[in-house]
PyMOL Python script that loads the backbone (N, CA, C, O; Angstrom):
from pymol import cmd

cmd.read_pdbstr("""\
ATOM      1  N   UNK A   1      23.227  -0.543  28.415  1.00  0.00           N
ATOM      2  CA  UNK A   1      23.671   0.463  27.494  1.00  0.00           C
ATOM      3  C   UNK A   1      22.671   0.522  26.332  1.00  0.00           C
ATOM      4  O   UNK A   1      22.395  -0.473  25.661  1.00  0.00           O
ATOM      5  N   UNK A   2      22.167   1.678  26.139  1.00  0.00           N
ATOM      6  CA  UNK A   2      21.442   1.920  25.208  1.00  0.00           C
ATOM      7  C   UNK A   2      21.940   1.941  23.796  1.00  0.00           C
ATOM      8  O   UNK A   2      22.876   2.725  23.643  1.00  0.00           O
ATOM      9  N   UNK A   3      21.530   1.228  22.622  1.00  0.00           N
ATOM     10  CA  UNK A   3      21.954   1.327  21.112  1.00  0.00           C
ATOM     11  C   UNK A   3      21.311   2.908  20.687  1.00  0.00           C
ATOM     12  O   UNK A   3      20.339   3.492  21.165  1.00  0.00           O
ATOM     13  N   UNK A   4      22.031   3.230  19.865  1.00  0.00           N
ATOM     14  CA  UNK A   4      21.977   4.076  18.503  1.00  0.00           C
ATOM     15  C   UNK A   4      21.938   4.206  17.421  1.00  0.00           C
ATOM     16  O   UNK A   4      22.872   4.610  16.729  1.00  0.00           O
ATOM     17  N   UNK A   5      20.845   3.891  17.037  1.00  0.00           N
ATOM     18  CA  UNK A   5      20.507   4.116  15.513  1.00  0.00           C
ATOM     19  C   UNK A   5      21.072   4.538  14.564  1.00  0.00           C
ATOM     20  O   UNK A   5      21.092   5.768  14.610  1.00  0.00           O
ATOM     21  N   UNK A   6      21.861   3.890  13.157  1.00  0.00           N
ATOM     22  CA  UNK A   6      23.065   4.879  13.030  1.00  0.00           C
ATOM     23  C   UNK A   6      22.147   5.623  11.538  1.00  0.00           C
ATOM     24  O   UNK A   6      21.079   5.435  10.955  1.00  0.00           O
ATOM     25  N   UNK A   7      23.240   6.453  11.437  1.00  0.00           N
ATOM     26  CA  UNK A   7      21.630   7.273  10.011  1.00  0.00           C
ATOM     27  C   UNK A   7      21.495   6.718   9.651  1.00  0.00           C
ATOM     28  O   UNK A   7      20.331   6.425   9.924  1.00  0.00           O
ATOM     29  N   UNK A   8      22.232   5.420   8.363  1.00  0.00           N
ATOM     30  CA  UNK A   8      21.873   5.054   7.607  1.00  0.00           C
ATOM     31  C   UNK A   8      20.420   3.667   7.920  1.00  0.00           C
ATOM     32  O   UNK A   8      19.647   3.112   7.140  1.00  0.00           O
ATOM     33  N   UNK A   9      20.591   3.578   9.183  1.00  0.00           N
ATOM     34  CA  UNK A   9      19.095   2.686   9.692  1.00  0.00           C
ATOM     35  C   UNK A   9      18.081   3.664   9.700  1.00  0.00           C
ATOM     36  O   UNK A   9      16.957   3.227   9.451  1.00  0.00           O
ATOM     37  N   UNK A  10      18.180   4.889   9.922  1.00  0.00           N
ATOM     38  CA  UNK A  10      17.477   5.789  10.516  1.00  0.00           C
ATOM     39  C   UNK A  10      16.722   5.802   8.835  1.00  0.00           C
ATOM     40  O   UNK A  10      15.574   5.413   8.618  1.00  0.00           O
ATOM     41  N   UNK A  11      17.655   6.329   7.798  1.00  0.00           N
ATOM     42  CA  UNK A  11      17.624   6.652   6.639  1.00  0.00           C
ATOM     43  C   UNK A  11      16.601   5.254   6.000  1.00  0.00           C
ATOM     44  O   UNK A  11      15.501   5.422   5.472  1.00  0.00           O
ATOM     45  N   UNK A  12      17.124   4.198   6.160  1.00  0.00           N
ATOM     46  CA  UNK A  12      16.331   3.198   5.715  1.00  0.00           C
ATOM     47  C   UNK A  12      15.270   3.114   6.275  1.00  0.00           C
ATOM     48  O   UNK A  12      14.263   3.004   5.575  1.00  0.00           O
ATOM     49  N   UNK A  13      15.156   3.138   7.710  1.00  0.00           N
ATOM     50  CA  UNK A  13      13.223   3.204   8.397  1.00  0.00           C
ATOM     51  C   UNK A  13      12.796   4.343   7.554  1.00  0.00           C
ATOM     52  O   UNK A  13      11.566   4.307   7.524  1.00  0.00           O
ATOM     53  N   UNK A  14      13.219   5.296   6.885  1.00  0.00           N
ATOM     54  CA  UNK A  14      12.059   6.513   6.400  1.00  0.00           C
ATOM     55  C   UNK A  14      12.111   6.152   5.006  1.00  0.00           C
ATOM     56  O   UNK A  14      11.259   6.650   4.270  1.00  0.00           O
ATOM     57  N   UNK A  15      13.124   5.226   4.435  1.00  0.00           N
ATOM     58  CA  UNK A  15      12.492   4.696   3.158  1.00  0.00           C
ATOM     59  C   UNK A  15      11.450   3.432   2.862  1.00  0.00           C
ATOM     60  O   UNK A  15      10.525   3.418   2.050  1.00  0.00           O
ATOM     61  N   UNK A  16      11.675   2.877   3.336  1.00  0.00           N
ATOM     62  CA  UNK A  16      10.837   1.989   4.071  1.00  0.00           C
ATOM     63  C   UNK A  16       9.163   2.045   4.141  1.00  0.00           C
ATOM     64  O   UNK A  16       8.331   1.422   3.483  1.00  0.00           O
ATOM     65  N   UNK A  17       8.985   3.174   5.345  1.00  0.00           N
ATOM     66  CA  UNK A  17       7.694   4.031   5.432  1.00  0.00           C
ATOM     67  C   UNK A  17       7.509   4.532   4.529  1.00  0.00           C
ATOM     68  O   UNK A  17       6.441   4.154   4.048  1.00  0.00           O
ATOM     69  N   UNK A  18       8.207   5.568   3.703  1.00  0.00           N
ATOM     70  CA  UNK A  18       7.552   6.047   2.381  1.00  0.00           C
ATOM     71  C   UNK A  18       7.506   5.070   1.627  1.00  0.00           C
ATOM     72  O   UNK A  18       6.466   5.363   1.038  1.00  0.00           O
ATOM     73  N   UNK A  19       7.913   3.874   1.060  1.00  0.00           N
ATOM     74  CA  UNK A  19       7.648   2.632   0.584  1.00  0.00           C
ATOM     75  C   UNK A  19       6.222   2.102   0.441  1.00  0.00           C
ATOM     76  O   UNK A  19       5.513   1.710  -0.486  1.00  0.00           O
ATOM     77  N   UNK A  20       6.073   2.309   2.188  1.00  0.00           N
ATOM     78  CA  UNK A  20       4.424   1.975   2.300  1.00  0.00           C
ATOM     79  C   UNK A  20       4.098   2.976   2.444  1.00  0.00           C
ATOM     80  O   UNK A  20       3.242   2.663   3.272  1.00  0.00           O
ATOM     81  N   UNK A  21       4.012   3.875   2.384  1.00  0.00           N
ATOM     82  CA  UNK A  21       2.998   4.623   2.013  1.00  0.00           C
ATOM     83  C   UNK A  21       2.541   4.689   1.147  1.00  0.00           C
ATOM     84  O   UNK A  21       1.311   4.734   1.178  1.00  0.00           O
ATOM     85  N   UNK A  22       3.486   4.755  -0.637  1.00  0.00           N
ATOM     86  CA  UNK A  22       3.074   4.762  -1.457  1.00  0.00           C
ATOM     87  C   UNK A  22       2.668   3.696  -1.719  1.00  0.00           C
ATOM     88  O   UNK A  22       1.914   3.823  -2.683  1.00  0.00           O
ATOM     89  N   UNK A  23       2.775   2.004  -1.203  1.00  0.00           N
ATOM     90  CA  UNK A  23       2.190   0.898  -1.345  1.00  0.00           C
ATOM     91  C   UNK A  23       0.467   1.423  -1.140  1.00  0.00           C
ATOM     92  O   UNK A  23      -0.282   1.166  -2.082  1.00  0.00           O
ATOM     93  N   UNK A  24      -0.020   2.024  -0.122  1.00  0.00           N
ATOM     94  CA  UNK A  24      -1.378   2.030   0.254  1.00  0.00           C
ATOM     95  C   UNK A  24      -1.902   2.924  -0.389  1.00  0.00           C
ATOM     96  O   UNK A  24      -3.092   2.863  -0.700  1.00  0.00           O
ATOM     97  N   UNK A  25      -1.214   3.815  -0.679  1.00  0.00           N
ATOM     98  CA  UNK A  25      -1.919   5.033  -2.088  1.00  0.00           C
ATOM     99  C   UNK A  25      -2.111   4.445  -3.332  1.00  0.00           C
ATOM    100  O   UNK A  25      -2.780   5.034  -4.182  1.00  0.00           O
ATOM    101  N   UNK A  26      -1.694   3.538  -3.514  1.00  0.00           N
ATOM    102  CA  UNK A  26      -1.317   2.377  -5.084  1.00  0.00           C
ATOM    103  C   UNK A  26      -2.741   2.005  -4.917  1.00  0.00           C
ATOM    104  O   UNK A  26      -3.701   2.334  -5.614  1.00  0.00           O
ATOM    105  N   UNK A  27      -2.685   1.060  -3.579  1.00  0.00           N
ATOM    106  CA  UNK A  27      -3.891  -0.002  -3.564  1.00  0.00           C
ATOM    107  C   UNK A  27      -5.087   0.687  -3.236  1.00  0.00           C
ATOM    108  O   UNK A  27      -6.089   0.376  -3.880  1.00  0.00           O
ATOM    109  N   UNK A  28      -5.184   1.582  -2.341  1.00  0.00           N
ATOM    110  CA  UNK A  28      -6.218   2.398  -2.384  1.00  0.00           C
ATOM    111  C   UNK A  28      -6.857   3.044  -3.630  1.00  0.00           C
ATOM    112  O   UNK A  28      -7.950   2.628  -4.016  1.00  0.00           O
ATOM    113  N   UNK A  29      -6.123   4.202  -4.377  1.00  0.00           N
ATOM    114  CA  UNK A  29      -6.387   4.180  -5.664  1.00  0.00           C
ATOM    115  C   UNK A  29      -7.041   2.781  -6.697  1.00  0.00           C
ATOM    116  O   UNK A  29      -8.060   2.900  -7.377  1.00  0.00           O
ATOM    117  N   UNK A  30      -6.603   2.105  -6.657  1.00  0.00           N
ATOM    118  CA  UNK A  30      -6.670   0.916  -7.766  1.00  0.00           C
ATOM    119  C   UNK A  30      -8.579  -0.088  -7.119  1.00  0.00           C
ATOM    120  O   UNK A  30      -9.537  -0.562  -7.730  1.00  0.00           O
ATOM    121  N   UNK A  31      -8.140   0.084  -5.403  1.00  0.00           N
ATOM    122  CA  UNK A  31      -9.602  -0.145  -4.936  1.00  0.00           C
ATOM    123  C   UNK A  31     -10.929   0.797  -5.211  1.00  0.00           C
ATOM    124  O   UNK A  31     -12.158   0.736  -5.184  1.00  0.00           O
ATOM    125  N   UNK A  32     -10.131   1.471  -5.421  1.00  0.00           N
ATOM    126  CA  UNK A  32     -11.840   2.632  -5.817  1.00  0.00           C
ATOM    127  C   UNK A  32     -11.900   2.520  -7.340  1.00  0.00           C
ATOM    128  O   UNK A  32     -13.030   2.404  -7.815  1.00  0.00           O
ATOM    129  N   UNK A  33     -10.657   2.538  -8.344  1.00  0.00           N
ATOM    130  CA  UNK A  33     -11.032   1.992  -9.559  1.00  0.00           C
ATOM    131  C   UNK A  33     -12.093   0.939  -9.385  1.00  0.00           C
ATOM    132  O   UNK A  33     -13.275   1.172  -9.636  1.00  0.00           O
ATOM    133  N   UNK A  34     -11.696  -0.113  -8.993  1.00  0.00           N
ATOM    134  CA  UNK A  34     -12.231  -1.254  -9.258  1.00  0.00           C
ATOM    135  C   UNK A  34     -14.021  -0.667  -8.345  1.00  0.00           C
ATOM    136  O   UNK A  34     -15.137  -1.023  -8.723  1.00  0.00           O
ATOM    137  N   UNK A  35     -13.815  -0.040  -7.538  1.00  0.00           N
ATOM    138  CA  UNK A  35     -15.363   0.348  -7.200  1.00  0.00           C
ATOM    139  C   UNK A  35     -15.790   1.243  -8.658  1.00  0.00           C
ATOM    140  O   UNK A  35     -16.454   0.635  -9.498  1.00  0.00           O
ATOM    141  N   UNK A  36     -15.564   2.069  -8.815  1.00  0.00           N
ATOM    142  CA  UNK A  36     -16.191   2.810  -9.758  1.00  0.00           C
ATOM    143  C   UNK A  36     -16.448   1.888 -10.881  1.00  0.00           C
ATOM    144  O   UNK A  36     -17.580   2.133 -11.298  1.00  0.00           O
ATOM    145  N   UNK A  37     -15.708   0.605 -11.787  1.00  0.00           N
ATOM    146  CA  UNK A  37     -15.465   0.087 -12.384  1.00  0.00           C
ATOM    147  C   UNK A  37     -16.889  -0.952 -12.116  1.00  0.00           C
ATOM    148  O   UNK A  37     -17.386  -1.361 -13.165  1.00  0.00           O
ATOM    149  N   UNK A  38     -17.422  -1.304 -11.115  1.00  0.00           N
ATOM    150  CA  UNK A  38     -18.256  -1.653 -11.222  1.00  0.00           C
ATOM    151  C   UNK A  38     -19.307  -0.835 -11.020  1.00  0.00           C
ATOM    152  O   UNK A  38     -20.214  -1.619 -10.737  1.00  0.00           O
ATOM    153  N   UNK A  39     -19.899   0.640 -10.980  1.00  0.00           N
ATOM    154  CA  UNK A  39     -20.759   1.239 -11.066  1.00  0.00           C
ATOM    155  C   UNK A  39     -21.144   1.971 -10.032  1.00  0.00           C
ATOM    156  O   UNK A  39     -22.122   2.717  -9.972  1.00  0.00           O
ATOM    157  N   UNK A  40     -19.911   1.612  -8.768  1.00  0.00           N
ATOM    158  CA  UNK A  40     -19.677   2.266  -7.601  1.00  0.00           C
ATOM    159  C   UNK A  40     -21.107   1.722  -6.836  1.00  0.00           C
ATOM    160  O   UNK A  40     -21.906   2.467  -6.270  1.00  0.00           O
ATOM    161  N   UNK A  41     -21.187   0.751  -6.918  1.00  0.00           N
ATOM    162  CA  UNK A  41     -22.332  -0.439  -6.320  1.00  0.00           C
ATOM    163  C   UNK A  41     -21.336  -0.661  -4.679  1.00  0.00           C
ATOM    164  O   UNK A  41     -20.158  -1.015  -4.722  1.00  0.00           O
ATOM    165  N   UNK A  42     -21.798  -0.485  -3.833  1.00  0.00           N
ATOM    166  CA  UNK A  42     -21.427  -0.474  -2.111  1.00  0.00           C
ATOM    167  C   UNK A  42     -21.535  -2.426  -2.001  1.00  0.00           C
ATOM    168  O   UNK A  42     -21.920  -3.402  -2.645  1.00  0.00           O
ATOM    169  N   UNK A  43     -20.880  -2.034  -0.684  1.00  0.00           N
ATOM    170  CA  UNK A  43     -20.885  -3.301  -0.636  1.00  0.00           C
ATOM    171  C   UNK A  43     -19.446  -4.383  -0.363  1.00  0.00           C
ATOM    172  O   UNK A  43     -19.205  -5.123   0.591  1.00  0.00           O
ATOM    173  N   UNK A  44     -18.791  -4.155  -1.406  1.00  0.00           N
ATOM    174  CA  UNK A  44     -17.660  -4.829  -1.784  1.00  0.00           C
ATOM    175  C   UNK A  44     -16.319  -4.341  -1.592  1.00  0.00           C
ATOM    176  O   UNK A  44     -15.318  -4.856  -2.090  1.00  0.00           O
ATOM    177  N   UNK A  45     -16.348  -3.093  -0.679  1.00  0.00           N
ATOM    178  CA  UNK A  45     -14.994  -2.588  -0.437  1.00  0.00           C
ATOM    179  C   UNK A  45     -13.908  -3.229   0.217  1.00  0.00           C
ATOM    180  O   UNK A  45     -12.808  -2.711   0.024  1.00  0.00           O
ATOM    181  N   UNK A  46     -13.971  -4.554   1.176  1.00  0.00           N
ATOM    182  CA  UNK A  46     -12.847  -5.401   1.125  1.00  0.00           C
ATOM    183  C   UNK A  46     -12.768  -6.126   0.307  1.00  0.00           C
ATOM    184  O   UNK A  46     -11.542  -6.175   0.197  1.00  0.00           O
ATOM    185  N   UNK A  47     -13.187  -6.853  -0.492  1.00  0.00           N
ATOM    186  CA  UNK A  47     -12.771  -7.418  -1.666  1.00  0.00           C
ATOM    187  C   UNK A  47     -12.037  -6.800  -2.570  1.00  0.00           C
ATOM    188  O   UNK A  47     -11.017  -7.359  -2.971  1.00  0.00           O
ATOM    189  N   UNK A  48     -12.540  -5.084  -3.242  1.00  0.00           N
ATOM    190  CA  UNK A  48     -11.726  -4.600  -3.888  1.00  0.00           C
ATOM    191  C   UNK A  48     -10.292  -4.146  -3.195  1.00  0.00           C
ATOM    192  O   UNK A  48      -9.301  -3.796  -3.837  1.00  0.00           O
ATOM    193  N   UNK A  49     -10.390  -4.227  -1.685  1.00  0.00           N
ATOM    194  CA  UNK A  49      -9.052  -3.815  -1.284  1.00  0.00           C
ATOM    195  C   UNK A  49      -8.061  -4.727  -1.133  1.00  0.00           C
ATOM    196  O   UNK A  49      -6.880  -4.387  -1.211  1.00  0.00           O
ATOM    197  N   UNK A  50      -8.533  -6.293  -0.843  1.00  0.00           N
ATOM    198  CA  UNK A  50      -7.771  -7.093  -1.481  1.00  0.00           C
ATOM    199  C   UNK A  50      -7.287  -7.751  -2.527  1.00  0.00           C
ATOM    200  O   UNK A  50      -6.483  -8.683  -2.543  1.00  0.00           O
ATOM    201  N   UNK A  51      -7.907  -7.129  -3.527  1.00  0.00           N
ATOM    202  CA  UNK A  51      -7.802  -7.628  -5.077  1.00  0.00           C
ATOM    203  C   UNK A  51      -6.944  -6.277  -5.110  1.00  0.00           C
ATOM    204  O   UNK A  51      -5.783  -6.566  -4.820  1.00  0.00           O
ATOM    205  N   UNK A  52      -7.074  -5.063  -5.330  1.00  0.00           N
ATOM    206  CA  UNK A  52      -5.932  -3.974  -5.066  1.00  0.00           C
ATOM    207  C   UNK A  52      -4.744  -4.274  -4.659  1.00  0.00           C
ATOM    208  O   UNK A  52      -3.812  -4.042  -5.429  1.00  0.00           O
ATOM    209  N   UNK A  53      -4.449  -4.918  -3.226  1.00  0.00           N
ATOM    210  CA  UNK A  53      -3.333  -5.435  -3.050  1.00  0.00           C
ATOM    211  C   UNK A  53      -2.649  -6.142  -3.520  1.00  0.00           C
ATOM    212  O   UNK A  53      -1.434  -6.053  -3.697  1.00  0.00           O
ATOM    213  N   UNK A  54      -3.478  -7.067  -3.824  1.00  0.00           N
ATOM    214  CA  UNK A  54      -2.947  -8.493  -4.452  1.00  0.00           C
ATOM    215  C   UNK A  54      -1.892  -8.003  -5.991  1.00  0.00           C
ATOM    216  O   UNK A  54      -0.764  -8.339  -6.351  1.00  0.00           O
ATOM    217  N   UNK A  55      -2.939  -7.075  -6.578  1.00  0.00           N
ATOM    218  CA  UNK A  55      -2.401  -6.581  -7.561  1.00  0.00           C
ATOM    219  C   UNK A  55      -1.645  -5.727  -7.579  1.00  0.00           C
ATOM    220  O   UNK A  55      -1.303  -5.229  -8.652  1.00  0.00           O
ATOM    221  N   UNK A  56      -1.262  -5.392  -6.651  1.00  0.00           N
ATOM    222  CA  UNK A  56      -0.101  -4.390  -6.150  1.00  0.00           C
ATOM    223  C   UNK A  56       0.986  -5.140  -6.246  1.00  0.00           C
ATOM    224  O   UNK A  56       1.746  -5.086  -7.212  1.00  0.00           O
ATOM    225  N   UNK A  57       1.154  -5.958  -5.169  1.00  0.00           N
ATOM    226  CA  UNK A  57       2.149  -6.931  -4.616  1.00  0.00           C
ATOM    227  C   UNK A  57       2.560  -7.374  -5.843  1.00  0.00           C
ATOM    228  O   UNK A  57       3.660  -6.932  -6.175  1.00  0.00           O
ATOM    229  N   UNK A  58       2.013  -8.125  -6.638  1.00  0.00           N
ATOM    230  CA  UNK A  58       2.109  -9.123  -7.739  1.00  0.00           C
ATOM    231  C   UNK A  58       2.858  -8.062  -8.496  1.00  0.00           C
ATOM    232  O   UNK A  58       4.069  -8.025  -8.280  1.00  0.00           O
ATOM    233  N   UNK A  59       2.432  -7.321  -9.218  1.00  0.00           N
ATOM    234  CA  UNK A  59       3.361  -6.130 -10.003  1.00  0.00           C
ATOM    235  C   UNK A  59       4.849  -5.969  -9.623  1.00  0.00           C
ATOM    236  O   UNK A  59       5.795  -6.018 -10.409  1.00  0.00           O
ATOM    237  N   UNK A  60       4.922  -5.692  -7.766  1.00  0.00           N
ATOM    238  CA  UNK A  60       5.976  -6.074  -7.488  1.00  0.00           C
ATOM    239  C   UNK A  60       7.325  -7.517  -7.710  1.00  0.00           C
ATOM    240  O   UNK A  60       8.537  -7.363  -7.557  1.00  0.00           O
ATOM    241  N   UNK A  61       6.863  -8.365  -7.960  1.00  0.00           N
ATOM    242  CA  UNK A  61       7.747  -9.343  -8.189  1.00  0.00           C
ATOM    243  C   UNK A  61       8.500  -9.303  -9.168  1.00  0.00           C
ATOM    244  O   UNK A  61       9.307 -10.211  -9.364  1.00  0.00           O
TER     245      UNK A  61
END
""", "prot")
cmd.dss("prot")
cmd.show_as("cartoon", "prot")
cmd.util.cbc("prot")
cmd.orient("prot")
């Protein structure tokens, strides 16, 4: 027998996803700060995307 999703799961998976979404628009944004911030010098774009996160997350607590 197959389950059914009832809305309010349904409702929570799409808050959820928009959750992250706006999580990766946060950190994305905040990673290109931090590029421009250093003079937009190449190179270092995972670092700033984990320092982005980090500082994402952390805000969160």
């Amino acid at each position: 027998m197959a389950k059914i999703a009832s809305p309010q799961l349904k409702n929570a998976s799409k808050v959820n996803l928009a959750s992250q979404e706006n999580d990766q628009a946060q950190i994305a944004a905040l990673a290109y700060q931090f590029f421009v911030d250093r003079g937009c010098q190449d190179g270092f774009d995972a670092e700033d995307w984990l320092r982005a996160e980090a500082t994402i997350k952390n805000k969160k607590k």
